[in-house]
C-alpha positions in Angstrom: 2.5 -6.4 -3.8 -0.2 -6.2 -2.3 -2.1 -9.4 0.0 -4.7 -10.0 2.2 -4.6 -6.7 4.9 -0.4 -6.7 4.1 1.4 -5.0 1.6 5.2 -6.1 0.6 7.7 -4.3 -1.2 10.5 -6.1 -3.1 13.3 -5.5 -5.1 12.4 -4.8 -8.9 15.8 -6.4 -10.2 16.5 -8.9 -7.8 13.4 -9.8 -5.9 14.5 -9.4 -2.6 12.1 -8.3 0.0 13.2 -5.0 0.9 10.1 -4.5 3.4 6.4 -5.7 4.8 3.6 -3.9 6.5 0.5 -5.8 7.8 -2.6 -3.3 7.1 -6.0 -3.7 8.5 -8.5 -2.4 5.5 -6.8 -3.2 2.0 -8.6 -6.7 1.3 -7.7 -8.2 -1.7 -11.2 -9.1 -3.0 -13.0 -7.8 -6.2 -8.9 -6.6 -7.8 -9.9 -8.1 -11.1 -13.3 -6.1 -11.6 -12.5 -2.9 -9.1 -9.7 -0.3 -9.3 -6.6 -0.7 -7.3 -5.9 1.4 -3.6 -2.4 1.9 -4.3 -1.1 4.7 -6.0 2.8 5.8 -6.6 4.7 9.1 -7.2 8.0 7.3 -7.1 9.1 8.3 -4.0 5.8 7.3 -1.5 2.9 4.7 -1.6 -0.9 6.0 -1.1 -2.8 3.1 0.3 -6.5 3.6 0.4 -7.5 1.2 3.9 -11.0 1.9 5.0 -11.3 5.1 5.7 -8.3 6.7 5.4 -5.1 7.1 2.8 -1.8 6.2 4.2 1.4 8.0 2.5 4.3 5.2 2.9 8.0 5.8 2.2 8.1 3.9 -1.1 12.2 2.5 0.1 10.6 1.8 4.1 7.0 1.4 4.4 7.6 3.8 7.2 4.0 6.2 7.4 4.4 9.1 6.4 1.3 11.4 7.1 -2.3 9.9 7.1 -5.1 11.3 5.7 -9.3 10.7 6.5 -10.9 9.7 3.3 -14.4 12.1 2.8 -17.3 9.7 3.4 
């Protein structure tokens, strides 16, 4: 889930917070007229913030790799 520069992770069956990561760069303004900045391949978490992509371990939050986003 994704709030105001932090992104949380919780339990699909349960609802228990597995994890939290405070992000500088993913605002949550415009989500109901824009696209999202969180993608998923079921194992990591691409986070568009600012200008780079951050891969996330989808079970940690742990950062993966980084990427710079062209401009």
């Amino acid at each position: 889930m994704q709030g105001e520069e932090v992104l949380t992770a919780c339990d699909a069956y349960n609802g228990r917070l597995l994890w939290e990561r405070e992000i500088p760069g993913i605002p949550r303004k415009g989500l109901s007229a824009d696209c999202g900045n969180i993608a998923s391949d079921g194992e990591s978490l691409f986070v568009a913030a600012g200008d780079r992509c951050l891969r996330l371990e989808a079970a940690t939050g742990r950062t993966l790799e980084e990427y710079a986003l062209p401009p």
